[in-house]
C-alpha positions as CSV (number, residue, x, y, z in Angstrom):
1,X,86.4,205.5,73.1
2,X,87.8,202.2,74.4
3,X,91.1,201.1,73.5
4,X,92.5,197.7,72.8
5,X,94.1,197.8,76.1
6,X,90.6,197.8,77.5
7,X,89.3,194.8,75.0
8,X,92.3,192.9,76.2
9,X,91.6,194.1,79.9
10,X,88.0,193.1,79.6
11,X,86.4,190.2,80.7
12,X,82.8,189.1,80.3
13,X,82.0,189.8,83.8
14,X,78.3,190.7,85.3
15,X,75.3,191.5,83.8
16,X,75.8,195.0,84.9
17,X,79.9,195.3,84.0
18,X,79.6,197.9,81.0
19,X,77.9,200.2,83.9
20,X,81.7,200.5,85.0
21,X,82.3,202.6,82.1
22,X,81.3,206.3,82.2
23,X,80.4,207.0,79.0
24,X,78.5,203.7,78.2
25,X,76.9,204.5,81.8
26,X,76.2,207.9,81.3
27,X,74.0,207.2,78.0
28,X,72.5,204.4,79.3
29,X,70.5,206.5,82.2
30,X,69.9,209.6,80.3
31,X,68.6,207.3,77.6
32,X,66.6,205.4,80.3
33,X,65.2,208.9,81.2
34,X,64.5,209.5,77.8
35,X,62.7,206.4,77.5
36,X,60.6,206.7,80.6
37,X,59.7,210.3,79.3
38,X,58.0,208.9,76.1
39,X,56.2,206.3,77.8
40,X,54.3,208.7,80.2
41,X,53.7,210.5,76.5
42,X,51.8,207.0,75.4
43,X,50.0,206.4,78.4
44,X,48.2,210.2,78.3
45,X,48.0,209.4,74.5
46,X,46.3,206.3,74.3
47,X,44.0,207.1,77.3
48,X,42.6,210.0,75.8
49,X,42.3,208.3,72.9
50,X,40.0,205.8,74.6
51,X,37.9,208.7,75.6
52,X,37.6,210.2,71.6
53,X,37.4,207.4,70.1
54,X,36.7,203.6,69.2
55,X,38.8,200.4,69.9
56,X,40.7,200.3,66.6
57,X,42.2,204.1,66.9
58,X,43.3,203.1,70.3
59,X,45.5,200.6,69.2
60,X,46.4,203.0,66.4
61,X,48.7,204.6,68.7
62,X,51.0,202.0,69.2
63,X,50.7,202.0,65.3
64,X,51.9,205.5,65.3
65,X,54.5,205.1,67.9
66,X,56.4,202.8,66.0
67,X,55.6,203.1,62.1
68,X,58.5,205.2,62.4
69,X,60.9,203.1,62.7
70,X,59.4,200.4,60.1
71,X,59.5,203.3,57.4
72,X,62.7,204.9,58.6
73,X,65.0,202.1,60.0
74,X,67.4,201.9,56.8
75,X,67.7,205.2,56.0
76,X,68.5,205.7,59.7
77,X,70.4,203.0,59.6
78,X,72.9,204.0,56.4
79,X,72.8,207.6,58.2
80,X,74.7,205.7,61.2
81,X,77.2,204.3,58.9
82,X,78.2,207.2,57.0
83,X,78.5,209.9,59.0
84,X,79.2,210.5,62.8
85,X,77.0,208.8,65.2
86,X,77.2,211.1,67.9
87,X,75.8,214.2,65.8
88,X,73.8,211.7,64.4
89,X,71.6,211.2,67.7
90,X,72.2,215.3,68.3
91,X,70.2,216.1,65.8
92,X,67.5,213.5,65.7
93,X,66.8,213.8,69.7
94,X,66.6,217.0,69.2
95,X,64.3,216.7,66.5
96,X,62.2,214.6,69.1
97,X,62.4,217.3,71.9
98,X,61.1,219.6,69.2
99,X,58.1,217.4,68.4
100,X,57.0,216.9,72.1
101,X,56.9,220.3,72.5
102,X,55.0,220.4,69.9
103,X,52.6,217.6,71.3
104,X,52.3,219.6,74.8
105,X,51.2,223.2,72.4
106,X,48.5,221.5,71.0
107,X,47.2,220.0,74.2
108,X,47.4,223.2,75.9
109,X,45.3,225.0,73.2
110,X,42.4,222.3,73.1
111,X,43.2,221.3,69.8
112,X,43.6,217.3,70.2
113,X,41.6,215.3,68.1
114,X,42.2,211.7,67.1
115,X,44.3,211.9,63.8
116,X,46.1,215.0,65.4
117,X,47.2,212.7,68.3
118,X,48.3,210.3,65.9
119,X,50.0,212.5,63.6
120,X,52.4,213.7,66.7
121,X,52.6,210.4,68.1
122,X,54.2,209.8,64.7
123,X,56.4,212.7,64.7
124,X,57.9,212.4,68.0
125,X,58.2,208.6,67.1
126,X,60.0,209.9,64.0
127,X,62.8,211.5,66.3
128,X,63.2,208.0,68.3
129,X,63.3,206.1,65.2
130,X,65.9,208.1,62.9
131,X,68.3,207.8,66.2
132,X,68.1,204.6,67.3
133,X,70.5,202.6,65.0
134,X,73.2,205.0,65.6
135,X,72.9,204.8,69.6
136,X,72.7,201.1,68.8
137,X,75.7,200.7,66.4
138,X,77.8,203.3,69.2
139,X,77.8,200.4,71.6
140,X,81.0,198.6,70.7
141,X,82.5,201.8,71.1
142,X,81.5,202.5,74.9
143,X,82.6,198.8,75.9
144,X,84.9,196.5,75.2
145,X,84.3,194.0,73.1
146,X,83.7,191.2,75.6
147,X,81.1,193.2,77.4
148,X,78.9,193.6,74.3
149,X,76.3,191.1,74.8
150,X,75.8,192.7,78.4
151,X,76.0,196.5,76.7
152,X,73.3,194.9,74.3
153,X,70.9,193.6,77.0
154,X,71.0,196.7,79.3
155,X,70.5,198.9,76.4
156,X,67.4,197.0,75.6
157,X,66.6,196.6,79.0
158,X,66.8,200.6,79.5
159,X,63.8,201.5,78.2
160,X,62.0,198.6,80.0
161,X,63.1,199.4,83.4
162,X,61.4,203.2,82.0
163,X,58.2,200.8,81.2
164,X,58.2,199.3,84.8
165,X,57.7,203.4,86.7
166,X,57.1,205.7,83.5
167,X,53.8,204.6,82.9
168,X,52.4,204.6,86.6
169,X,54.0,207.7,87.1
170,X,52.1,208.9,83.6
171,X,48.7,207.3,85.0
172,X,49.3,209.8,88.2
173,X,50.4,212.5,85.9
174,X,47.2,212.4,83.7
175,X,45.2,211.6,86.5
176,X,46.3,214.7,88.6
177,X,47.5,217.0,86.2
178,X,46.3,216.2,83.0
179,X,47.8,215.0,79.8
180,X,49.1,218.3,78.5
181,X,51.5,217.9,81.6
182,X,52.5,214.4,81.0
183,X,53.3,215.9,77.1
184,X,55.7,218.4,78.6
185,X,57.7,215.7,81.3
186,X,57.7,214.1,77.9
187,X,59.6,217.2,76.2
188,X,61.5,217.9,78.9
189,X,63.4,213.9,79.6
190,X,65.3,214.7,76.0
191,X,67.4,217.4,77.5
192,X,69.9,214.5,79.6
193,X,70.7,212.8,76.5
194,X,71.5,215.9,74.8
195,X,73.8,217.1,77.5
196,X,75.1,213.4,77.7
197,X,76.0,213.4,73.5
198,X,77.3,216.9,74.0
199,X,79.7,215.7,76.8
200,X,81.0,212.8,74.8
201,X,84.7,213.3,72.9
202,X,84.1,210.4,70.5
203,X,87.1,209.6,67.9
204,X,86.4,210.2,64.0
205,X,86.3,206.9,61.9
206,X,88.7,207.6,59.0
207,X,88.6,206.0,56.3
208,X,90.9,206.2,53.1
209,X,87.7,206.0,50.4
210,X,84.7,208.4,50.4
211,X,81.8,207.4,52.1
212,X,78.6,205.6,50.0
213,X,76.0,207.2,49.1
214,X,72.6,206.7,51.5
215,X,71.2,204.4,48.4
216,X,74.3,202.9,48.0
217,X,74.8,202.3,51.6
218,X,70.8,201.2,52.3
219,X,71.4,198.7,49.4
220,X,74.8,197.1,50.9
221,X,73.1,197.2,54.1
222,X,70.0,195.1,52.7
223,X,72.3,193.2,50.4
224,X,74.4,191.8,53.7
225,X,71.2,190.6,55.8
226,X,69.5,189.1,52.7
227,X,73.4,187.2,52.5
228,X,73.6,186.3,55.6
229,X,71.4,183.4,56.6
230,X,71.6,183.5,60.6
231,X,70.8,187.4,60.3
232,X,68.2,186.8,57.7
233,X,66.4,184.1,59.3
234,X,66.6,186.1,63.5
235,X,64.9,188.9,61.9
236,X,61.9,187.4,59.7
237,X,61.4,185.7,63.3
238,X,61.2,188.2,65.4
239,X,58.9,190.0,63.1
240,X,56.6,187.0,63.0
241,X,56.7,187.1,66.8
242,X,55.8,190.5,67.2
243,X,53.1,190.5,64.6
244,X,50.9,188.7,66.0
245,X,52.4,189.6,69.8
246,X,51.6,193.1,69.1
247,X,47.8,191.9,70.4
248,X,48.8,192.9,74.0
249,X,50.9,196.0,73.7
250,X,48.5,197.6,71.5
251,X,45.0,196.5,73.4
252,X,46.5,196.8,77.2
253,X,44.3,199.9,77.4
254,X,41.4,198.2,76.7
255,X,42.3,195.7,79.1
256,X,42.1,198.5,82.0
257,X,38.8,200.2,80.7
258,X,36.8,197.3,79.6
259,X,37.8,193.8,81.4
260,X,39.1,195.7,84.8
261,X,36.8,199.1,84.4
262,X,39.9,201.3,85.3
263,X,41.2,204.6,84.7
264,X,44.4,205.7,83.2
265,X,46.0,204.9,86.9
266,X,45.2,201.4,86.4
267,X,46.7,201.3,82.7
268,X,50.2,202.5,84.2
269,X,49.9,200.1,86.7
270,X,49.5,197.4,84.2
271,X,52.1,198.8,81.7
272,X,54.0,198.9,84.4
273,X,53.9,195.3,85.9
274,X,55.3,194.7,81.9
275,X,58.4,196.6,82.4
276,X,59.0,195.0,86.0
277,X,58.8,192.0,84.4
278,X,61.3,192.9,81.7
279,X,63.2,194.1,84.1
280,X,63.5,191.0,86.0
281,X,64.5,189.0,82.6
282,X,67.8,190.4,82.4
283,X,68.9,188.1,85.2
284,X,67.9,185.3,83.1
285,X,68.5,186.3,79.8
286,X,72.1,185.1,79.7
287,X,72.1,182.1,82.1
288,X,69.5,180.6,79.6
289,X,70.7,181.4,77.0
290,X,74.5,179.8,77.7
291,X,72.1,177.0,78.8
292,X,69.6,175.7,76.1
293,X,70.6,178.4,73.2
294,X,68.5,181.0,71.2
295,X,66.5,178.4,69.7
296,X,65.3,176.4,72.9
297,X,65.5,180.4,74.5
298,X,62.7,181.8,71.9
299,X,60.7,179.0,71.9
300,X,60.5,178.9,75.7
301,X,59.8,182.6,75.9
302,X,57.3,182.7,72.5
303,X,54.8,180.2,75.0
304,X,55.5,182.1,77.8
305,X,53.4,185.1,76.2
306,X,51.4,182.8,74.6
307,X,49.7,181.7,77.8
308,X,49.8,184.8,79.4
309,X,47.6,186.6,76.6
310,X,45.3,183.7,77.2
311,X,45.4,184.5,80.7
312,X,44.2,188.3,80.5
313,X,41.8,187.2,78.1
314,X,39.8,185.7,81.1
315,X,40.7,187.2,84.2
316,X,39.0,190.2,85.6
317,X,41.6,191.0,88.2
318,X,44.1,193.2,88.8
319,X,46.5,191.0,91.0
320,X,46.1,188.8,88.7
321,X,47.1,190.7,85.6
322,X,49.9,192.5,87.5
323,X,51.7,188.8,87.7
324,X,50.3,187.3,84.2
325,X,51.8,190.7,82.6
326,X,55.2,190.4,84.7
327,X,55.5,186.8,83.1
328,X,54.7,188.9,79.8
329,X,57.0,191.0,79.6
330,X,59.9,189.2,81.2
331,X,59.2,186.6,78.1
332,X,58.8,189.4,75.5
333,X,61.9,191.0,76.5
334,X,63.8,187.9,76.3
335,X,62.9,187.4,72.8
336,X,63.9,190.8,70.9
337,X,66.8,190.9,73.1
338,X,68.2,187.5,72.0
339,X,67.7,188.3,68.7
340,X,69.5,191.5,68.9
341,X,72.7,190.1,70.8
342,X,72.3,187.6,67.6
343,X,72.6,190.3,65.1
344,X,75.0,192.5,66.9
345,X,77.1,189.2,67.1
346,X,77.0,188.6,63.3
347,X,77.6,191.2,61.8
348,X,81.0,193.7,61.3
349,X,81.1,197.1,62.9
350,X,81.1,198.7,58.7
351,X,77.4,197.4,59.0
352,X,76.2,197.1,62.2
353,X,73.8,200.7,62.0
354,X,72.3,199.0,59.2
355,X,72.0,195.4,60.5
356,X,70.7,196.8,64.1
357,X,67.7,199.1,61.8
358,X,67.0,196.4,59.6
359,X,66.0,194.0,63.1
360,X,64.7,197.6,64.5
361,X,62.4,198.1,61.2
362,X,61.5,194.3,61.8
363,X,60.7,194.5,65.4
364,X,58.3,198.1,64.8
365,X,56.8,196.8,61.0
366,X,55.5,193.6,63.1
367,X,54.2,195.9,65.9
368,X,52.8,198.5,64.0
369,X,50.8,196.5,61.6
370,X,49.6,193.8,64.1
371,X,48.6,196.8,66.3
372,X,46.0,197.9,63.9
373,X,45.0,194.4,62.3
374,X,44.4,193.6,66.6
375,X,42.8,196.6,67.0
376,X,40.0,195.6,63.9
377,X,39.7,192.1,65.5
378,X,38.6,193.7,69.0
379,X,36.5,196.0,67.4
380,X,34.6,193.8,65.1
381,X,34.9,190.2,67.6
382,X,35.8,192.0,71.2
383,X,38.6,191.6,73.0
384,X,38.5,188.0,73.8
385,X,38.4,186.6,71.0
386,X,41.0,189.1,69.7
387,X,43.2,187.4,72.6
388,X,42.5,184.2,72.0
389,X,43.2,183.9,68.2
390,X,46.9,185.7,69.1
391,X,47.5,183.2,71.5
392,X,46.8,180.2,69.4
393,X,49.0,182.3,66.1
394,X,52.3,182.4,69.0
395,X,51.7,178.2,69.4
396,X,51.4,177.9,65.4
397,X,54.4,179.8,65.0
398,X,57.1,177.9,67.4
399,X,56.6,175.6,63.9
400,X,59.0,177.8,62.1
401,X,61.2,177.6,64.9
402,X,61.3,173.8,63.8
403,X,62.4,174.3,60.2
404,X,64.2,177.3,60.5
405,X,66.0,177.6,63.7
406,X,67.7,180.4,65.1
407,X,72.0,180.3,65.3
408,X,73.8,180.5,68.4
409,X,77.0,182.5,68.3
410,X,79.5,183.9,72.0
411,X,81.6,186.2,70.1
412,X,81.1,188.9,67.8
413,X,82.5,189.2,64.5
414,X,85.4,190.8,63.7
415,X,87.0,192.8,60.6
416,X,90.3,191.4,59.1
417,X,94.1,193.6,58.9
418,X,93.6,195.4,55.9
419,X,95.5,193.3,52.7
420,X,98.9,195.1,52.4
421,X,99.3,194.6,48.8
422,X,97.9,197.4,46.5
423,X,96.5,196.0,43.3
424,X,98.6,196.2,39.9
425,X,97.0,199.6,38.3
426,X,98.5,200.7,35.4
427,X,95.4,202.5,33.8
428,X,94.1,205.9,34.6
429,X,91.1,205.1,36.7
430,X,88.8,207.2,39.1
431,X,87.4,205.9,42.0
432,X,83.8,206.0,40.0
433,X,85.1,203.6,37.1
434,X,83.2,200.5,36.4
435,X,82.1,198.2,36.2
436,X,84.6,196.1,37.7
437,X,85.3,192.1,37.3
438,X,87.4,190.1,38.9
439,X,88.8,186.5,37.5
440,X,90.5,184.4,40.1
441,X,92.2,181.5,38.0
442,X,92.9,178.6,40.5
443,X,94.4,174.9,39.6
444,X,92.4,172.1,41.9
445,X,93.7,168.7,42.2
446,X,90.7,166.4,40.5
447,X,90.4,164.5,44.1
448,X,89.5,167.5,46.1
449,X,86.6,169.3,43.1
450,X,83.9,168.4,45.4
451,X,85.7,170.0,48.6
452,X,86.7,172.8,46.6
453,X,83.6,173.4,44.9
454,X,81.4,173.6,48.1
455,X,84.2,175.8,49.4
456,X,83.4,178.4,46.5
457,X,79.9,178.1,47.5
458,X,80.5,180.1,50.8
459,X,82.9,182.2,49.1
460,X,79.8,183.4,46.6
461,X,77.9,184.1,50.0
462,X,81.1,186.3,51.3
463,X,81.7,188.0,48.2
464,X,77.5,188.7,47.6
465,X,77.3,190.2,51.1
466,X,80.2,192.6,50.5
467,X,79.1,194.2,47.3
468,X,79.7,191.8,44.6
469,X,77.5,190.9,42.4
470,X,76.7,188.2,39.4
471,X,79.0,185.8,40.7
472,X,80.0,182.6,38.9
473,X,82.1,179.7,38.9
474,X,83.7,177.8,36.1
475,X,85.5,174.6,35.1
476,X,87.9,174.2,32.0
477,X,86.4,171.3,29.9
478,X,89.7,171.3,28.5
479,X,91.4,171.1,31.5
480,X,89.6,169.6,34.6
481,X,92.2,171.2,36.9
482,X,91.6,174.9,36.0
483,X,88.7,176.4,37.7
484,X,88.0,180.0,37.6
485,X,85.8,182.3,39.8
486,X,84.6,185.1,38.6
487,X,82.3,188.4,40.4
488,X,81.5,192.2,38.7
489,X,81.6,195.6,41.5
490,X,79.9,198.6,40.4
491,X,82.6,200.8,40.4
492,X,86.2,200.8,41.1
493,X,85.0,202.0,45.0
494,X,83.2,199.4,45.3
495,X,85.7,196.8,44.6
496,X,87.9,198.3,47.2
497,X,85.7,198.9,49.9
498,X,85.0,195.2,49.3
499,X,88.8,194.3,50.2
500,X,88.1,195.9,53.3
501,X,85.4,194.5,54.7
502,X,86.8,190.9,55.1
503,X,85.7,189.6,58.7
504,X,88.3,186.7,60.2
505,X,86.0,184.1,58.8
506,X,85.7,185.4,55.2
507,X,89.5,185.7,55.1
508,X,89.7,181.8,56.8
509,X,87.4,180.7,54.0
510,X,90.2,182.4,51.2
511,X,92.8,180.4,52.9
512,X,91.3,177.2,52.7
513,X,90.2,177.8,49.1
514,X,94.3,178.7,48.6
515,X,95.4,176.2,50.3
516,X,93.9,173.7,47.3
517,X,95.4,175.4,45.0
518,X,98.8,173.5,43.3
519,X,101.4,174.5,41.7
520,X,104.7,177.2,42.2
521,X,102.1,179.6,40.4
522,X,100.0,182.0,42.9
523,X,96.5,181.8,42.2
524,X,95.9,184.5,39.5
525,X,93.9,187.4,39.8
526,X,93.0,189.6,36.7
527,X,90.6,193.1,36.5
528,X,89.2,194.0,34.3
529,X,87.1,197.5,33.4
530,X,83.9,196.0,31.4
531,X,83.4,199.7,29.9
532,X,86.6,201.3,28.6
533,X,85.6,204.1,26.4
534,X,86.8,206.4,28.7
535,X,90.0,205.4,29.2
536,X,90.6,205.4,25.5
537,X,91.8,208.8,24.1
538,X,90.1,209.5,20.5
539,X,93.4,210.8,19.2
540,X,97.0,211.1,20.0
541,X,96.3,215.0,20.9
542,X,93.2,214.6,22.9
543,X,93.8,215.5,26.5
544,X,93.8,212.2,28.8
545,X,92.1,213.1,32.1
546,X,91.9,209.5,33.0
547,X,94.1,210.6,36.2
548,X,91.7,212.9,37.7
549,X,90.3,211.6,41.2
550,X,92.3,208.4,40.6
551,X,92.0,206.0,43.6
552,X,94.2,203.0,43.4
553,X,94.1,201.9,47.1
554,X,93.3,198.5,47.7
């Protein structure tokens, strides 16, 4: 666990500074292991899928691979805030192990067939996906905090340096030894990160309220991207991106059989020459990035792999393809690992699992479904075309990049002290009363309503993002000096864990808006209960159980 002495020790160093600590660098390689294992798993599977079956079912196991995570990422997500992350990626990685093994039975026995493949491809992908936002979200807890945006990119860079040897080594594999083989190298890179999680003495979280419920949580999680514009508008990008990317991922194997007439040697080599590339990007990932921003950074990177799917689309060699597809992937990397330093960066730790699945979900939902809409257009129009249609969608979409541009943001957000002051509770409440609202009664000099009301404005988006709900603002006809705000929580929980989940900014924002405020008076806050009948004895000699789980932190 790192320590504030360690944040304060920390500087933002190297690319390759969080490898100084063990336990960040211990994950990291037996998760690039890991990595490298599933990959040789997709190059058996998708090569003996080009042997049972048509163009479209190829790509259908890229589909497969990473529907997973598009169906799964929030749950997994909520699962990684709630309870702890480290037996959180126990279980699911063993879940994964089991589901290889599972894979490499079936191929022993003769039993493969197309929507078998698929269906384990799914399985084991199901492993990957339910663990991924906790590994994610554990980050700032192997690093300091300066060294996050460097933890980020290696993490993301782990399972492409896996890209640029596992899938050669899985072309040999297959090659040599078969596929059932490659399934059990497959089964068998799971056991590092096991031991690695098993190893690791990570600190409980504690927390003075229960936890949410998973649709509780899933809903605060999707209620804090949808509120949080820089968030909001990184992940509908990258999903854009990788829908129509997904073109050369998903139809590389078709690249090696039909436009190179290869073998499953040749489609390692080529998956390969993607992961060198990626590889390579790290170096300048973050030297760009400080230079022209994310915005300039994507758009850079989006014509990068652009051109270079127009590129395959008419070469017929090899050489060629190994330098087009290092371009490719250097560029592809770039752009989901920007925009996961971006969400990483903008969010609070009480979120992040659900933040990083929610731009995990994006990044899959956009793979997955372009794989199989890419794999219809080759099969119906050929490859080519397929190819050339993708590359002129990546031009079209640097547009959006025009009206909607990324954010650009060095440091990552962080939680405010706890307020010290309990709120005034003198009824018998649970932690499960509600609803809750909340009147803040402030007096605004006449001169500063226009500052003061675009002030509130960002205070609805703080207060929406935390858990509140129907917020409103009003103005005393009466008395153009009194404004009052005014927000509902579900339950008494709710409003509390609200309290606590004040970032620095949100709590500058507070300030500012008390700072308006005039008179010897404090700004006054009431609370109300909006349905009392339970705190409301029928009769002097009815029991009052009001008191039972009462919760009056704050």
């Amino acid at each position: 666990m790192v320590t504030a002495a360690d944040n304060d020790k920390a500087e933002s160093g190297g690319i390759f500074a969080p490898l100084k600590h063990s336990l960040f660098r211990n994950m990291w390689f037996s998760n690039t292991i890991s990595n490298a294992g599933s990959l040789i798993q997709t190059v058996a599977a998708a090569w003996i899928m080009t042997s049972i079956s048509t163009a479209d079912h190829v790509a259908l196991v890229q589909t497969a691979s990473f529907l997973p995570m598009a169906l799964f990422a929030l749950p997994a997500g909520a699962i990684a805030d709630i309870y702890d992350r480290r037996k959180v990626q126990l279980l699911f990685f063993f879940l994964s192990l089991v589901a290889a093994s599972l894979m490499m039975l079936v191929s022993m026995l003769g039993l493969i067939t197309p929507w078998i493949l698929l269906g384990l491809c799914f399985f084991v992908g199901t492993g990957g996906a339910l663990s991924a936002p906790a590994r994610g979200a554990s980050i700032a807890e192997l690093v300091p905090k300066a060294l996050i945006p460097q933890a980020v990119a290696l993490n993301n860079i782990s399972y492409n340096l896996a890209r640029s040897v596992g899938p050669a080594i899985g072309g040999l594999i297959v090659v040599a030894f078969g596929a059932t083989t490659a399934f059990a190298v497959n089964a068998i890179s799971f056991i590092p990160m096991l031991e690695s999680l098993r190893r690791w003495k990570r600190e409980p979280e504690t927390s003075r309220l229960p936890a949410e419920k998973l649709l509780r949580s899933i809903n605060s999680g999707v209620r804090y991207v949808l509120n949080m514009q820089p968030v909001r508008r990184a992940i509908s990008r990258v999903f854009v991106l990788c829908l129509i990317g997904a073109a050369l991922p998903s139809l590389m194997p078709l690249i090696a059989k039909d436009l190179l007439g290869g073998n499953a040697s040749t489609f390692g080599l080529l998956l390969g020459a993607f992961g060198v590339g990626a590889v390579c990007g790290i170096f300048v990932l973050h030297p760009m990035r400080a230079k022209i921003g994310n915005e300039n950074t994507l758009r850079v990177c989006t014509s990068v792999v652009a051109a270079s799917i127009l590129g395959l689309a008419f070469s017929r060699s090899l050489v060629v393809d190994f330098i087009i597809l290092m371009c490719a992937g250097m560029a592809w990397m770039m752009i989901t690992t920007t925009i996961s330093v971006l969400v990483q960066l903008f969010v609070p730790r009480w979120v992040m699992g659900r933040a990083i699945a929610t731009s995990s979900a994006a990044i899959t939902l956009g793979v997955a479904i372009g794989s199989w809409l890419w794999g219809i257009v080759a099969r119906d129009y050929g490859l080519v075309l397929a190819f050339e249609v993708a590359a002129a969608g990546l031009i079209l979409s640097l547009v959006i990049g025009l009206i909607f541009p990324v954010a650009d943001r060095t440091e990552s957000t962080e939680l405010d002290e706890p307020l010290s002051n309990d709120p005034d509770v003198k009824l018998a409440i649970s932690g499960r009363s509600g609803p809750i609202s909340i009147e803040l009664h402030y007096r605004i000099p006449e001169d500063k309503a226009r500052e003061f009301y675009r002030l509130m404005r960002e205070q609805q988006k703080v207060r929406s993002r935390n858990g509140a709900y129907a917020w409103s603002l009003s103005r005393d006809i009466a008395d153009p000096e009194h404004w009052s705000e005014r927000f509902s929580c579900p339950t008494w929980n709710d409003y509390l864990r609200l309290r606590i989940r004040r970032t620095v900014e949100d709590t500058q924002i507070h300030r500012r808006a008390s700072s308006m405020h005039m008179g010897l008076e404090p700004i006054k806050v009431l609370r109300w209960l909006d349905r009392p009948a339970g705190s409301v004895r029928w009769s002097d000699d009815a029991p009052d159980r009001g008191d039972e789980g009462l919760n009056i932190h704050g």
